[in-house]
N, C-alpha and C positions, 0 to 999 in steps of 0.2 A: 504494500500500500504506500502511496505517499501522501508524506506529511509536510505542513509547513512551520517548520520548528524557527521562531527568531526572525522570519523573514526569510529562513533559506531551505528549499523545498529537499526534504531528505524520501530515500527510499529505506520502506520497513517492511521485517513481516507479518504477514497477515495478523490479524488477533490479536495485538498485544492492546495491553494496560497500561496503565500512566505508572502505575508499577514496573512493569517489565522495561518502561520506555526507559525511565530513567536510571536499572540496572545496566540498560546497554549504554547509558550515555557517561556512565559510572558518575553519576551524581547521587547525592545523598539528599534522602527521601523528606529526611526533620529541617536540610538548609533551603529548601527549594518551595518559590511560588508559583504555582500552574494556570493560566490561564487557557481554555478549551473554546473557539470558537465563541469568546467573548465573555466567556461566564468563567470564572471561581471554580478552580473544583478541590475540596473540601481534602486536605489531607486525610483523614481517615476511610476515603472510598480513594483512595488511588489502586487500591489491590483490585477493585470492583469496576473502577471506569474504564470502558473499552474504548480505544479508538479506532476510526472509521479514516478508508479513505479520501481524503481533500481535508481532514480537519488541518485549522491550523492553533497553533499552541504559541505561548509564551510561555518563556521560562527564566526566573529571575532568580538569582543565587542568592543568599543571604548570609553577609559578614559580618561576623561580630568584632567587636575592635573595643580600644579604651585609649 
């Protein structure tokens, strides 16, 4: 399927989760905000939310600092 992660159209396989996506992008699940097609998706359904293909996603890191 392709995705459009960030503004840049990736190719994926079939069936994955917002889970699966961001094992393969090796980002960590607690520093990371997702947006799907313009809506929020709730860190506790990333094991649950499927993506389809033409979604497109944001994905924003989160640093902590002092």
């Amino acid at each position: 399927m392709r995705l459009r992660i960030n503004g840049d159209d990736k190719e994926l396989a079939d069936g994955l989760t917002v889970a699966q996506l961001l094992d393969e992008l090796s980002l960590e699940p607690t520093r990371v905000a997702i947006e799907r097609n313009k809506q929020l998706v709730r860190r506790a359904t990333f094991t649950e939310t499927a993506l389809a293909d033409g979604d497109e996603l944001e994905i924003v890191t989160l640093v902590g600092g002092g």
